[in-house]
Each structure stands twice: as structure tokens, then as C-alpha cells.
C-alpha positions as CSV (number, residue, x, y, z in Angstrom):
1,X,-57.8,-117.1,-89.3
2,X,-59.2,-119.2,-86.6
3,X,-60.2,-116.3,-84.7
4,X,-62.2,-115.3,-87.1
5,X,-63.9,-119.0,-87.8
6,X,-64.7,-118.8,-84.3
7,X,-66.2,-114.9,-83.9
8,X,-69.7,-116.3,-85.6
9,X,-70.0,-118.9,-83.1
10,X,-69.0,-116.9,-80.4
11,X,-72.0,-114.0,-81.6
12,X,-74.5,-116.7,-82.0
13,X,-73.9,-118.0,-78.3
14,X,-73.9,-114.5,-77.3
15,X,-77.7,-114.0,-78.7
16,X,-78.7,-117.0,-77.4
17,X,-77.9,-116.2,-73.9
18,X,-79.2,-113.1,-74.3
19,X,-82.2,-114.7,-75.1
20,X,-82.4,-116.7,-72.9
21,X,-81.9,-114.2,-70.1
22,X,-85.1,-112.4,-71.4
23,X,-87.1,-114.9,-71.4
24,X,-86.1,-116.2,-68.4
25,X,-87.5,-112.7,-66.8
26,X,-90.6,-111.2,-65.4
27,X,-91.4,-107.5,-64.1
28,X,-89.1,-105.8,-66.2
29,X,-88.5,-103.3,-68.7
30,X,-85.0,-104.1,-71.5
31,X,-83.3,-101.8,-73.5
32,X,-80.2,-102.8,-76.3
33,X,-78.2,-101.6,-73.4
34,X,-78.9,-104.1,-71.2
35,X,-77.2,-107.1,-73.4
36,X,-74.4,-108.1,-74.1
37,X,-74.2,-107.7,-77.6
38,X,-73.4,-105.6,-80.3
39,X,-76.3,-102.4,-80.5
40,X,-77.7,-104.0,-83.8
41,X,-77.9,-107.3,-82.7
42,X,-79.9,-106.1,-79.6
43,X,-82.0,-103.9,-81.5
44,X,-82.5,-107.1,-83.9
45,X,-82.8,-109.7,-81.1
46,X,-85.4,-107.5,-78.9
47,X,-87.5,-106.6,-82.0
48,X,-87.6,-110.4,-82.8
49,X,-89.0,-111.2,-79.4
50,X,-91.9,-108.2,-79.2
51,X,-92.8,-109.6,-82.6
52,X,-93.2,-113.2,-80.9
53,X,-95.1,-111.9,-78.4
54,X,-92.4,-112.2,-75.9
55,X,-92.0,-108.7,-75.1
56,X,-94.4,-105.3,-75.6
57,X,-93.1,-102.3,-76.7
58,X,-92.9,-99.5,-74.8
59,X,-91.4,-97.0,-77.0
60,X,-88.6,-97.2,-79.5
61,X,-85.7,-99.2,-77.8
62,X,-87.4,-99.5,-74.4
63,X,-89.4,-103.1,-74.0
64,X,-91.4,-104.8,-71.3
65,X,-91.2,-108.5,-70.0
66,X,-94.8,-108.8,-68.2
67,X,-97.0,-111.5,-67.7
68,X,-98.4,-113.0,-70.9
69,X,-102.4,-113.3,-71.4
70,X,-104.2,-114.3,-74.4
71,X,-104.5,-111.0,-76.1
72,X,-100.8,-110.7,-75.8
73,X,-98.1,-109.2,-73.0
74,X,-99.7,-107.5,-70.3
75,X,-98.8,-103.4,-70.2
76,X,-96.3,-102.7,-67.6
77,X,-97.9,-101.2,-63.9
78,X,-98.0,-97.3,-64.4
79,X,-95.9,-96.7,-61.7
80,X,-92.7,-98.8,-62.8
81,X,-93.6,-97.4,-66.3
82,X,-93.5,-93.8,-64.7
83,X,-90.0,-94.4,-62.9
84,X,-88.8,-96.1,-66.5
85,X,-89.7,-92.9,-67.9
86,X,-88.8,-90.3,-65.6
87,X,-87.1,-91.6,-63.3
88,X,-85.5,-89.0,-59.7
89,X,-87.4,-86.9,-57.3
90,X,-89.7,-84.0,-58.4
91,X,-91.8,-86.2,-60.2
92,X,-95.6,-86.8,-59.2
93,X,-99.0,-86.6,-61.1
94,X,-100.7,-83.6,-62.4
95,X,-104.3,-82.4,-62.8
96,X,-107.0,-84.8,-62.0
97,X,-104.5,-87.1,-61.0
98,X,-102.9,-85.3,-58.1
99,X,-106.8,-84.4,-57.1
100,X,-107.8,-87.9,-56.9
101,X,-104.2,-89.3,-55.2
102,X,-104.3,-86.3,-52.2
103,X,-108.8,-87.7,-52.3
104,X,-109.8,-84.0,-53.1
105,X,-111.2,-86.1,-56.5
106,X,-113.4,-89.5,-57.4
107,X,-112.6,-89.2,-60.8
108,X,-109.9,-90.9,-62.5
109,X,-108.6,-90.0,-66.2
110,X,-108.5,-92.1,-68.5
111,X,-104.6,-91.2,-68.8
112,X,-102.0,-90.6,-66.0
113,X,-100.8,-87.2,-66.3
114,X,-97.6,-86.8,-64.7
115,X,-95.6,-83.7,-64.0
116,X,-91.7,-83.7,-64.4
117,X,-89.4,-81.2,-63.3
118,X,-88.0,-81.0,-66.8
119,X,-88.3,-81.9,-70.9
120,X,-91.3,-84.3,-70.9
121,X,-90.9,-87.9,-71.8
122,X,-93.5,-88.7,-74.6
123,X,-95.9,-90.5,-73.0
124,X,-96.5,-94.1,-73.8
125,X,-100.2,-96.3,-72.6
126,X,-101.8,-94.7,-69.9
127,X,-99.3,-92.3,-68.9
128,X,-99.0,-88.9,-70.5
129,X,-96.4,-86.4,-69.2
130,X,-96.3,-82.9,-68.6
131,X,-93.6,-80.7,-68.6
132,X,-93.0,-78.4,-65.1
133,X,-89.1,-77.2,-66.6
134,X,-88.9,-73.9,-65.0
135,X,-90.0,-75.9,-61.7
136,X,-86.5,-77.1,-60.8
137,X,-86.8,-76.6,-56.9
138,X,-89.0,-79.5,-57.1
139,X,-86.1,-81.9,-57.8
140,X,-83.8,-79.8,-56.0
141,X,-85.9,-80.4,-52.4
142,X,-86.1,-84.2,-53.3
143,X,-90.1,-83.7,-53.3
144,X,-92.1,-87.2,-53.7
145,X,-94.8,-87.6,-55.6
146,X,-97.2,-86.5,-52.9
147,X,-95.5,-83.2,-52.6
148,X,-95.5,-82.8,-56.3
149,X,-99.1,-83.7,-56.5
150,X,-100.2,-80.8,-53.6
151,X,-98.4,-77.9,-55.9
152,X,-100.1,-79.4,-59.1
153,X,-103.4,-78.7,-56.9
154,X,-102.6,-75.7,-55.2
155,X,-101.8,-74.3,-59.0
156,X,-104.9,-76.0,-60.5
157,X,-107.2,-75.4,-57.4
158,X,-110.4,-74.9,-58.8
159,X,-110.0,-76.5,-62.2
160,X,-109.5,-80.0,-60.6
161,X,-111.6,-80.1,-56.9
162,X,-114.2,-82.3,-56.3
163,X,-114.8,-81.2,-52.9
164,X,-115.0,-77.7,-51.5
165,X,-112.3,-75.8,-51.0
166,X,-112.6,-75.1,-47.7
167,X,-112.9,-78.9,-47.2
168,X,-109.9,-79.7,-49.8
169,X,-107.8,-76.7,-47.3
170,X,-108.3,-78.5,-44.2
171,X,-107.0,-81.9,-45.4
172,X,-104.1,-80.0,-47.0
173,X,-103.6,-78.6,-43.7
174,X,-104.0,-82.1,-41.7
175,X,-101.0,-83.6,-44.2
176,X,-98.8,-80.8,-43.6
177,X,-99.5,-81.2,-39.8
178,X,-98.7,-84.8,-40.3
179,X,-96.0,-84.9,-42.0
180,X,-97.3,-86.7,-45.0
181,X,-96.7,-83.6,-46.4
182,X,-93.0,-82.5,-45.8
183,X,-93.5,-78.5,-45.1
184,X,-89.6,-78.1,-45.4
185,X,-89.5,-80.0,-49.0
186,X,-92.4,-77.7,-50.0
187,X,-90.9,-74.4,-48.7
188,X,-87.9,-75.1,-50.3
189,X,-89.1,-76.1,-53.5
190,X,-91.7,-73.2,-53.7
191,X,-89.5,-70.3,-54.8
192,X,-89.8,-71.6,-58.3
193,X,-93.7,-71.8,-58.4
194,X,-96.0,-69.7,-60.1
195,X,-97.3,-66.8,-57.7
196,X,-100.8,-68.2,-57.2
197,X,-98.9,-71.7,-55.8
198,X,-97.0,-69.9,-53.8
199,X,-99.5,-67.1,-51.8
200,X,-101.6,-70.2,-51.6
201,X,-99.3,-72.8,-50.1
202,X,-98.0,-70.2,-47.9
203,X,-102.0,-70.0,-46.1
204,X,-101.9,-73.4,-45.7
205,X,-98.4,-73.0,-44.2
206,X,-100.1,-70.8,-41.5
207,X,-103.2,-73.0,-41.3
208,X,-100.6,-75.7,-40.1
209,X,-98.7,-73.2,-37.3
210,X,-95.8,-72.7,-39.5
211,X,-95.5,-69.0,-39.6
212,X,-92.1,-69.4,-39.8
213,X,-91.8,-71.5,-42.9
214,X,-94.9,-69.4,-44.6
215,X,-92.3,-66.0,-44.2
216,X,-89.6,-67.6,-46.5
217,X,-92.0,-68.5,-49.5
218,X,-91.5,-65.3,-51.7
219,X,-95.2,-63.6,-52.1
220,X,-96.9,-62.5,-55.6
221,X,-97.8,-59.3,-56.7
222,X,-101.4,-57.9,-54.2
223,X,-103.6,-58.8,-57.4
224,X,-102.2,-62.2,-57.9
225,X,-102.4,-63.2,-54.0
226,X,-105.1,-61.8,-53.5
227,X,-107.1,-63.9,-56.6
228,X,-105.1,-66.6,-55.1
229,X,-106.4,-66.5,-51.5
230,X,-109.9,-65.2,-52.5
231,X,-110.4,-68.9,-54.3
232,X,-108.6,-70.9,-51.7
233,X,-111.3,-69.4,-49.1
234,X,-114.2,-70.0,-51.0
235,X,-116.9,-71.5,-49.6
């Protein structure tokens, strides 16, 4: 019996340190799982403290402790909202995004699109998601989001330059000659690209004096390489 007189109080201290906790914290993102409390009573307690204001929601069961302004919790940074989301290697915009983080592109979308190397997360804010599932040697070579961004061009190409292409080539090349680029990671993670990715990161692979790197990338079909390379050359 006194057990049981003594489980409420012991629940109610558990929600208010729980509580606590949260409030106590900045920078973060809190799921149910995160407390120490029962799944309902963190469900209860979190939705309680998004309805005060003291957290936003990101997406059922997945809140944000920011920095409060007067319109309310400020969104999380897209980037610690991308790792919340889809969180490994392989991950790394898409689209105008990867043209504008690689500077092949001024203009900025109103939403991050992001390309995962699996199911897409439903997108939440400014961050929509793309799925790239069939694109698992992209996780497999532990590419960055640099990496991932350079395929999304080399398959958009055309679609998503701002510059020319032979200018958007040459600081492709310059990366991969750097290193910012990791010509290994890319190799290695092009065997499950699309044809025109692969005939055209192969090029650059040459551009950069890695012949040797270039001959392990499986080539397209003629008629798709040669559409590929014929666009990558353009002037």
C-alpha cells in the first residue's frame, strides 16, 4: 500500500525534473525518448511546453529548444535540423542547393533540398528532402555533403548552372585537385550513379590527372556518354 501512495509523488517529481531539464536547455532538439518518464507523460509534458511557447515543433514527437523572440521560438539552424533528420554520411543538398554550396549558383531556394541515400524524411521548415535510395555507394564511401552535392550537379548539370560549363568544369576540376573533393570517396561511391553522373565525373577525373581512378568508374551506354560529355563541354 505505501508503495502505491508514494508512485504519484514519485511521477510528479519525475515531470518536474523533466521539466526542468528542458527548460534549462538551449540548441537542442527533444524527443519522449529523451526523458525519463513514461512515453505518455512525455508526449503530454512536451506538448504542454510547445503550447507555452517553450518549445517549437518540429514534426510529431521531435521538438526544438531555441532561442525565444517575440513572435515565438526561433526555428532550429538548417543544418542541426538536417543532421536531426537524416542524420550519417551520404547526405548533402540537391539541386540549386548543391549549385550554390560548390558557387556554380547565386541563387538560393527558398527550401533546402537535401539528397539522402535512402527513404526521405518528410521535410519540415526550410528543408525539403529528396530521396537518392538506389544511391547506396554514397553512404557506403562515407561521402560529405560536398561530395554529395558535386554528383547532385554532375546529374543535374545544365538544369542547375549559373555559370558556364566550361567554367563550372574547371572549379570541379580545382576541388578534386585539392582534395576538397575526395576523388577516392567519389570513385567509390560512383558505381551506383546514373550513367550521365558517371561518364561525366569520370572527365573531370581525367581533367584532374587521375586516369587511374577515371578507369574503375563503370561507363554508360555510347549514346548516354556521349549526351553526357557533349553537355559537360559546352561552351
Amino acid at each position: 500500500m505505501m508503495s502505491t501512495l508514494f508512485a504519484p509523488r514519485r511521477n510528479r517529481q519525475g515531470a518536474a525534473d523533466a521539466r526542468r531539464t528542458v527548460l534549462s536547455s538551449r540548441g537542442r532538439f527533444w524527443e519522449p525518448g529523451d526523458l525519463a518518464l513514461t512515453p505518455s507523460t512525455a508526449h503530454h509534458l512536451l506538448g504542454e511546453l510547445e503550447a507555452r511557447g517553450e518549445l517549437r515543433r518540429v514534426r510529431r514527437g521531435l521538438y526544438w529548444r531555441g532561442t525565444k523572440t517575440p513572435l515565438g521560438m526561433a526555428p532550429p539552424p538548417s543544418e542541426q535540423l538536417i543532421e536531426a533528420l537524416a542524420p550519417g554520411p551520404g547526405v548533402g543538398p540537391a539541386g540549386l542547393s548543391a549549385a550554390n554550396l560548390l558557387r556554380l549558383s547565386t541563387q538560393i531556394p527558398r527550401r533546402a533540398l537535401v539528397a539522402v541515400p535512402e527513404r526521405a524524411p518528410s521535410g519540415a521548415g526550410p528543408v525539403a528532402f529528396v530521396s537518392r535510395a538506389t544511391r547506396t555507394g554514397r553512404a557506403e564511401a562515407g561521402l560529405n555533403a560536398t561530395e554529395v552535392a558535386a554528383l547532385e550537379v554532375l546529374d543535374d548539370w545544365t538544369a542547375v548552372l549559373e555559370v558556364t560549363p566550361n567554367e563550372a568544369t574547371r572549379r570541379l576540376t580545382t576541388l578534386l585537385r585539392s582534395g576538397v573533393l575526395r576523388a577516392e570517396r567519389l570513385t567509390q561511391a560512383a558505381t551506383t550513379e546514373p550513367g550521365r553522373t558517371r561518364a561525366r565525373l569520370a572527365a573531370l577525373l581525367r581533367a584532374a590527372g587521375r586516369d587511374d581512378l577515371a578507369a574503375r568508374i563503370p561507363s554508360p551506354d555510347p549514346r548516354t556518354r556521349q549526351s553526357a560529355l557533349a553537355t559537360l563541354a559546352a561552351a
